[in-house]
N, C-alpha and C positions, 0 to 999 in steps of 0.2 A: 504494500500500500504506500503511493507514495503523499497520501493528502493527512492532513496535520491533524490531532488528537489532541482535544483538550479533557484531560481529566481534572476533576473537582467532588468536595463533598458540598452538602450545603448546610451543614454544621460548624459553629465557630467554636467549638468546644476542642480544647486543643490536643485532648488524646480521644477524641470521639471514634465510635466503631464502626461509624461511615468512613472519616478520613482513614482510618486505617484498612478500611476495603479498595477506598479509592486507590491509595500507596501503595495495595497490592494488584492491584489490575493496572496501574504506570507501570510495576518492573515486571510485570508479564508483559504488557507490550514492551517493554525493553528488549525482554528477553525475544520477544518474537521481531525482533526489528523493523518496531512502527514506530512513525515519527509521532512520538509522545510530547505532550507538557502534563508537567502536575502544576497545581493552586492551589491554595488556600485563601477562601473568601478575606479571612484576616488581613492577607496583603493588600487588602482593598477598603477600607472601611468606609462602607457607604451609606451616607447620611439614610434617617428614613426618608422616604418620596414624598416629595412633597409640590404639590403640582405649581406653586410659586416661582420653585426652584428647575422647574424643567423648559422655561422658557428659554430662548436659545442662547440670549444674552445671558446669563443665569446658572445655567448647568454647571455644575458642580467639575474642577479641572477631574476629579478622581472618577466619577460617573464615565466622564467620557474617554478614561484611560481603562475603565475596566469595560464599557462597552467594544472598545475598539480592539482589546486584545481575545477577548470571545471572538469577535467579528474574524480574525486574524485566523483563528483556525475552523477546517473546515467540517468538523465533526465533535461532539461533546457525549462523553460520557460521565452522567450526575448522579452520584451515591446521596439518598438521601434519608435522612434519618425519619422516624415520624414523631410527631408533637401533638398531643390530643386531636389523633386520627388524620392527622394534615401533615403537610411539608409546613417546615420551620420556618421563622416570619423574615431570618438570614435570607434563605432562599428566593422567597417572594418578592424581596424586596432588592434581590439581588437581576431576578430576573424581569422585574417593573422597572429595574431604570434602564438593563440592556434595551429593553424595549419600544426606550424614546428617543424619537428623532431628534435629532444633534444639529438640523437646521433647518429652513424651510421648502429643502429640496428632497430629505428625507423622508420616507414613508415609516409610519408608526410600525414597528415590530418588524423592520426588515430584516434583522441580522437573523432571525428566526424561518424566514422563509426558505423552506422543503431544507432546512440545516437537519441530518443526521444526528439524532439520538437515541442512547443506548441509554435507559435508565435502570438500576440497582437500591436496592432497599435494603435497611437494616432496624432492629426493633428488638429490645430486650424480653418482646413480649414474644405469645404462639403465635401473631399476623407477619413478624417481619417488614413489616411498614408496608404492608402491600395496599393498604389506604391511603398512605401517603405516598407511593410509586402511581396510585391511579387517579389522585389527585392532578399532581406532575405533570402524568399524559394529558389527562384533560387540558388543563393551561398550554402546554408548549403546543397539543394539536389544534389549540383553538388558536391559535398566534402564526400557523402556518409549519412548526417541525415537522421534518418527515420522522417521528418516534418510531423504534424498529420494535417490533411486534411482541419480542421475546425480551421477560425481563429476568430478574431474580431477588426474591425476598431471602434474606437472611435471620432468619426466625431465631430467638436466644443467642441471637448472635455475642454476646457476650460467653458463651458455653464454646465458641465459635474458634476463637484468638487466642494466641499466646500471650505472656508479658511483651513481648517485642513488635506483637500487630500481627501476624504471622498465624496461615490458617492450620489449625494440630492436622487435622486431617486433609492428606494432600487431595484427596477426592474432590473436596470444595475448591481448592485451588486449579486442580486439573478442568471442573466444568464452569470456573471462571475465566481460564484460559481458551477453551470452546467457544464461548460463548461470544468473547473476545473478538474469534477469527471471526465465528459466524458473523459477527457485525463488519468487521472490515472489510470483510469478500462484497460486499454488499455497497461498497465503498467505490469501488473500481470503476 
């Protein structure tokens, strides 16, 4: 694959069991030699939305640098955690400002149009955030993602990790790495 990969969680929690699925599906695409990035929302800290502030004179300098470096790659896969049955208001809010125009030639949610995504779920609970994975789809399919079909909930995902991030059983890792390809063949 030679089109760019942006991995992210959308948890700011700094040893969260997202970002540590996301860090583990980067060095699997490492290992498979896909042109990878990892994030962390963190290096971004992005005011809440505030429709004041999305005026074009206005925009926030960091808005339009973390818009622009989404925009930058051409596929995203988003681990996300769930928060009373929802994606996390990091998230939301991360992906409400990617999705304003930056001037008056821009269209609303374009960096979103037919863009590639692979979404991932984790949840200390039995659901694996698979409410907050079908949340996700909703919003990114309503904004134009081409969302790829197959996901994966990570149920007690805390039963899941080692101390290091690191999944005990390579089985998980081996149909993370699967699932991986399957998405980037899809890519091509």
């Amino acid at each position: 694959m030679s089109r760019s990969l942006l991995i992210f969680s959308g948890s700011l929690r700094k040893e969260s069991y997202s970002k540590q699925i996301a860090k583990n599906a980067y060095y699997l695409a490492q290992e498979l030699k896909l042109k990878a990035t990892y994030t962390d929302l963190n290096e971004y800290p992005l005011p809440l939305l505030n429709q004041d502030e999305t005026a074009f004179e206005a925009f926030p300098k960091i808005a339009k640098d973390f818009r622009a470096f989404m925009a930058s790659h051409e596929a995203w896969v988003i681990v996300t955690p769930e928060h009373n049955y929802s994606i996390p208001a990091s998230l939301k809010n991360a992906i409400d400002w990617a999705s304003r125009p930056i001037n008056e030639k821009t269209p609303v949610c374009e960096i979103f149009q037919m863009k590639p995504v692979l979404i991932l779920s984790s949840s200390v609970g039995p659901f694996g955030g698979i409410r907050a994975a079908n949340h996700l789809q909703t919003i990114l399919s309503s904004m134009g993602a081409n969302v790829y079909p197959k996901t994966k909930s990570y149920i007690k995902v805390q039963e899941m990790l080692n101390e290091k991030g690191s999944f005990i059983d390579n089985k998980e890792l081996e149909n993370l790495k699967t699932l991986l390809l399957d998405f980037t063949e899809t890519l091509s």
